[in-house]
C-alpha positions as CSV (number, residue, x, y, z in Angstrom):
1,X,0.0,0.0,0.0
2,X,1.0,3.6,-0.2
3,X,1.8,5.7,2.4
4,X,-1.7,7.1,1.8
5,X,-3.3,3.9,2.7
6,X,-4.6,3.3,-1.1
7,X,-3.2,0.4,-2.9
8,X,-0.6,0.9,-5.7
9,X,-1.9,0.1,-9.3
10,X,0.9,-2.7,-9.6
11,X,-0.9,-4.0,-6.3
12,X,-4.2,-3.9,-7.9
13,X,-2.8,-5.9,-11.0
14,X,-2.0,-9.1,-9.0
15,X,-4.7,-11.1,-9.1
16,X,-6.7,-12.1,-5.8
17,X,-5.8,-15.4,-5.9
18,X,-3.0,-17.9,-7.5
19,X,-2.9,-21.2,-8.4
20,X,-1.6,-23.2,-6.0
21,X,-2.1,-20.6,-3.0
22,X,-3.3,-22.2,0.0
23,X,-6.5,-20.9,2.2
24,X,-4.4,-21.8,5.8
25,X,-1.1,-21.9,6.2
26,X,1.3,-24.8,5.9
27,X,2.3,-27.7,3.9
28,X,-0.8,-30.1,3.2
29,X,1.9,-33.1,3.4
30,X,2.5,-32.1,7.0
31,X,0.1,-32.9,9.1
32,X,1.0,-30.6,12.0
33,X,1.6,-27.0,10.2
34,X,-2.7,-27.4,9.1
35,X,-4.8,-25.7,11.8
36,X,-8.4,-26.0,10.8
37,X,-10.5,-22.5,9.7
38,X,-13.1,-21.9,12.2
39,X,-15.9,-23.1,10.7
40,X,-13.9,-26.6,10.1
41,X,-13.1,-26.5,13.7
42,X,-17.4,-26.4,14.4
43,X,-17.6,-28.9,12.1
44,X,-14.8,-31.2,13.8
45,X,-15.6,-30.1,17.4
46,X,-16.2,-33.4,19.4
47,X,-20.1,-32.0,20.3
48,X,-20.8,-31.6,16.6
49,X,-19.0,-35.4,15.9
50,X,-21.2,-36.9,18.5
51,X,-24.8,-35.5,17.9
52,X,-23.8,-36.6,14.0
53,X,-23.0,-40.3,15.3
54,X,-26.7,-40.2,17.1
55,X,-28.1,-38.9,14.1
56,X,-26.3,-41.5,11.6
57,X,-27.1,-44.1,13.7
58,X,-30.3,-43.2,14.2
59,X,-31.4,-42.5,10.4
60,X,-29.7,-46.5,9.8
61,X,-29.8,-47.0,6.2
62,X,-28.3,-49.4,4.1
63,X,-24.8,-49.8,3.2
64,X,-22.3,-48.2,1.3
65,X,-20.1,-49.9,-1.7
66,X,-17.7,-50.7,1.3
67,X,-20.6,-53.0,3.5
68,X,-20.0,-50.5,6.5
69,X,-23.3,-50.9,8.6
70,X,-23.8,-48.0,11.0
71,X,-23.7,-50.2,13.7
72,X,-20.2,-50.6,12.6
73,X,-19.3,-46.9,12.5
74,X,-18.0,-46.6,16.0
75,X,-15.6,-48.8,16.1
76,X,-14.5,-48.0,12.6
77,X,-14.7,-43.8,13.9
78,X,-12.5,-45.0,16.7
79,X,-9.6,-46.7,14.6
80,X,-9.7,-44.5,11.9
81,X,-10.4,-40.8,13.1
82,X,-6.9,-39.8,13.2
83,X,-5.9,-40.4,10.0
84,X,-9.8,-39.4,8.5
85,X,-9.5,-36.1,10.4
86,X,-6.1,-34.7,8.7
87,X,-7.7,-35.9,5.6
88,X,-10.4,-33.6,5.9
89,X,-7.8,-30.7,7.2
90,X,-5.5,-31.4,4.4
91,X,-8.5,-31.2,2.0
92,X,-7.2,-35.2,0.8
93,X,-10.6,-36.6,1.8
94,X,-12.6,-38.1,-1.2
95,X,-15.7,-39.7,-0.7
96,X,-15.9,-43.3,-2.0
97,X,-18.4,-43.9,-4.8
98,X,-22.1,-44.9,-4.4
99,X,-23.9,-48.2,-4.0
100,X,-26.6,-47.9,-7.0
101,X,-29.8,-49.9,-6.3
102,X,-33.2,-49.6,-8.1
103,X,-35.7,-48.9,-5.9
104,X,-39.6,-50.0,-7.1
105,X,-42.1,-46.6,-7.3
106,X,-45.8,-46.6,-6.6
107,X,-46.9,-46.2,-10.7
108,X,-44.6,-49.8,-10.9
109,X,-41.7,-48.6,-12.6
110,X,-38.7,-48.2,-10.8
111,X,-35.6,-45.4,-10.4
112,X,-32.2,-45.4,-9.3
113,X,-31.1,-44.6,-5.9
114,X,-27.2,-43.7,-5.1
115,X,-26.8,-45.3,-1.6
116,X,-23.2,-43.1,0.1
117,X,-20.7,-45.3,2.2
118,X,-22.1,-45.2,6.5
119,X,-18.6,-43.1,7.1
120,X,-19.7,-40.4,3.8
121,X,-22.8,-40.3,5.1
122,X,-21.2,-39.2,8.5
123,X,-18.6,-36.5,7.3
124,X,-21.9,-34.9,5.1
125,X,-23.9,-34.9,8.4
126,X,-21.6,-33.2,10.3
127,X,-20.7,-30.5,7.7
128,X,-24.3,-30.0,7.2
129,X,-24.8,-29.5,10.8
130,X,-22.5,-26.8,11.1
131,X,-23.6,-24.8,8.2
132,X,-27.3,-25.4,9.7
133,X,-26.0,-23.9,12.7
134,X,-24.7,-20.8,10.6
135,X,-27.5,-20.7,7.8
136,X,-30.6,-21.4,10.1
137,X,-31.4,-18.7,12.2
138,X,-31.1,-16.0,8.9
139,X,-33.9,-17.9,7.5
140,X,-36.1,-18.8,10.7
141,X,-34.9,-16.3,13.2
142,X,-37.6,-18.0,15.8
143,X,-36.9,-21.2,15.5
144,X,-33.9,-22.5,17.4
145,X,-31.6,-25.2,15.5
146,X,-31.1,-27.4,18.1
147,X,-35.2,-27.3,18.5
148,X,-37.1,-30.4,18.7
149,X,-40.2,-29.9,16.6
């Protein structure tokens, strides 16, 4: 900036953004210089984690391509979290393909239905949670997220 607080024009040529540029700071190969944004934090925060694992478990559906039941999600969770976590830090983590089934409909034909792995299904809960917790309240500022009806 100039001294007069106004940015140079060479400043306003660079572009915003390069490729390559990295929104925290750190190497993504090194697992200890990424410290999550503060909305990843939310959505890693062990309260957020565990109302998803209610919610998961409670919402059962069928398995993923991998045969992970949600029964089976806590154990797994507790293996695995380590390693799933800087995943999702590092911006590594991919969701593993579908299960496509054909479900029947009422006229008798039938349509596809993409069926996510128990642990996708997870990690999409608990994002979705956190942007509830964000997006909620500017659409129905009376009703409280964490309401009940």
């Amino acid at each position: 900036m100039q001294g007069n607080g106004m940015a140079s024009a060479k400043q306003l040529a660079l572009p915003l953004e390069q490729p390559g540029d990295e929104p925290v700071s750190g190497n993504r190969e090194d697992s200890h210089s990424v410290q999550p944004s503060p909305w990843m934090a939310r959505v890693l925060s062990r309260d957020n984690l565990n109302r998803v694992l209610k919610q998961v478990r409670r919402n059962k559906g069928a398995p993923g391509i991998d045969g992970m039941t949600v029964d089976e999600l806590p154990d797994y969770l507790r293996q695995h979290w380590p390693e799933i976590r800087q995943q999702l830090l590092q911006q590594t983590y991919r969701p593993k393909p579908v299960r496509r089934v054909t479900i029947p409909k009422a006229n008798g034909g039938s349509r596809p239905l993409g069926i996510p792995t128990v642990l996708d299904r997870f990690i999409q809960q608990a994002i979705a949670q956190a942007i509830q917790q964000d997006w909620e309240p500017r659409f129905h500022p009376h009703v409280s997220v964490h309401s009940t009806t």
